[in-house]
C-alpha positions in Angstrom: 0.0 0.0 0.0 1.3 3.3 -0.6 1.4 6.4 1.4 0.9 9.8 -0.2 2.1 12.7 2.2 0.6 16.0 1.6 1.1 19.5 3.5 2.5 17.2 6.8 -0.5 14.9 7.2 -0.6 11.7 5.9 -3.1 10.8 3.1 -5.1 7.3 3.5 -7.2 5.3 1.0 -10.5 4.0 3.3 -10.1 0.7 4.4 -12.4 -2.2 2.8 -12.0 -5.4 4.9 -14.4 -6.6 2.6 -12.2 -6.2 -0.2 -8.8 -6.9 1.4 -10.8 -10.2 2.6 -7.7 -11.6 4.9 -5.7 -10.0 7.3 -2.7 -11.6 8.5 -0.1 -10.9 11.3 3.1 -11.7 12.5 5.5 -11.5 15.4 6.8 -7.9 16.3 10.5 -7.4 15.2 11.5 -5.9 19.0 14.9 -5.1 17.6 13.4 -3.3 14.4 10.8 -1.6 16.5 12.6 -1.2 20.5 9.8 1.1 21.4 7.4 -1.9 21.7 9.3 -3.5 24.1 9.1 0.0 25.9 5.3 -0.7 25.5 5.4 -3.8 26.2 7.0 -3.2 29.7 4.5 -0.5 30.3 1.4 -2.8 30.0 3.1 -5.6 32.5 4.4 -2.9 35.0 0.7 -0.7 34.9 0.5 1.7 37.7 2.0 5.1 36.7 4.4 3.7 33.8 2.0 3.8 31.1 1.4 7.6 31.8 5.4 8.0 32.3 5.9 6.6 28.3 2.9 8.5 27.4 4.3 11.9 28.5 8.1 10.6 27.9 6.3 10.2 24.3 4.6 13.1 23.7 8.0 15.3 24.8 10.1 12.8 22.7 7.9 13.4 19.2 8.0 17.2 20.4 11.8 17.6 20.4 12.2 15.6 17.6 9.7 17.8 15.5 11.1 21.3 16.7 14.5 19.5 15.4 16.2 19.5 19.4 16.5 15.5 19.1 17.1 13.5 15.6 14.3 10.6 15.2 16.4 7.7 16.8 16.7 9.8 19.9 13.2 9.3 20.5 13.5 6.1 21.7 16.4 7.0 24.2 14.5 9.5 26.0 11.6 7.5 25.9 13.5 4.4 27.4 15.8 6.9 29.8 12.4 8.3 31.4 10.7 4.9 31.6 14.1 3.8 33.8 14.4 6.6 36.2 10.8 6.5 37.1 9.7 4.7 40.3 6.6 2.7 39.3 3.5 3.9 41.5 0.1 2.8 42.2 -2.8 4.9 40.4 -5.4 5.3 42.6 -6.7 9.2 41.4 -6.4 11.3 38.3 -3.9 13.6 40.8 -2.0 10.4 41.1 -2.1 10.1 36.7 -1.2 14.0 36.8 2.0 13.8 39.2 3.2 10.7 37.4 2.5 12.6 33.9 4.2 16.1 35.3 7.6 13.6 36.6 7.9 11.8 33.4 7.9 15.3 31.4 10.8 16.7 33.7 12.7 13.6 33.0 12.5 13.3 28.9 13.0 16.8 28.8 16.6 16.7 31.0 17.0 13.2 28.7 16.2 15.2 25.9 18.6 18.1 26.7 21.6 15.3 27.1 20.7 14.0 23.7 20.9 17.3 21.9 24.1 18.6 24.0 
């Protein structure tokens, strides 16, 4: 299938499962694609480390974009933040919040030793 990029957005045909009549999968290359593993590690851990790679995500793509980080830095910063953080329970959205607000102060210092 082919991609047609236009003004930064990405241009898709509609999907007809009817017409593509089979889908089929296969095993995740983890060394092709380390960020799954990230994910991965996320789902098993749960608590407060799916909102750390969330918000170690969202700064990642950010620096990246605005040209502070190259693209395979994303997943450093990404995997840097996810190791410093001390996995926490989630019992409130205060408790989502804080974990989200620690996460951002750690990919952006991972961010700034990327780019230095």
């Amino acid at each position: 299938m082919r991609f047609i990029i236009r003004s930064g957005r990405l241009s898709l045909p509609s999907l007809s499962l009817e017409e593509v009549g089979q889908l089929t999968f296969e095993k995740p290359n983890l060394k092709a694609f380390p960020l799954l593993s990230c994910a991965y590690e996320a789902l098993k851990a749960g608590g407060s480390v799916p909102a750390v790679l969330n918000a170690a995500n969202e700064e990642a793509v950010e620096a990246f974009l605005s040209e502070k980080i190259g693209f395979l830095d994303i997943h450093k910063v990404i995997r840097r933040t996810m190791d410093a953080h001390l996995p926490t329970a989630i019992r409130t959205l205060d408790d989502v919040i804080s974990a989200d607000r620690g996460a951002r102060l750690e990919a952006r210092r991972q961010i700034q030793r990327c780019s230095a």
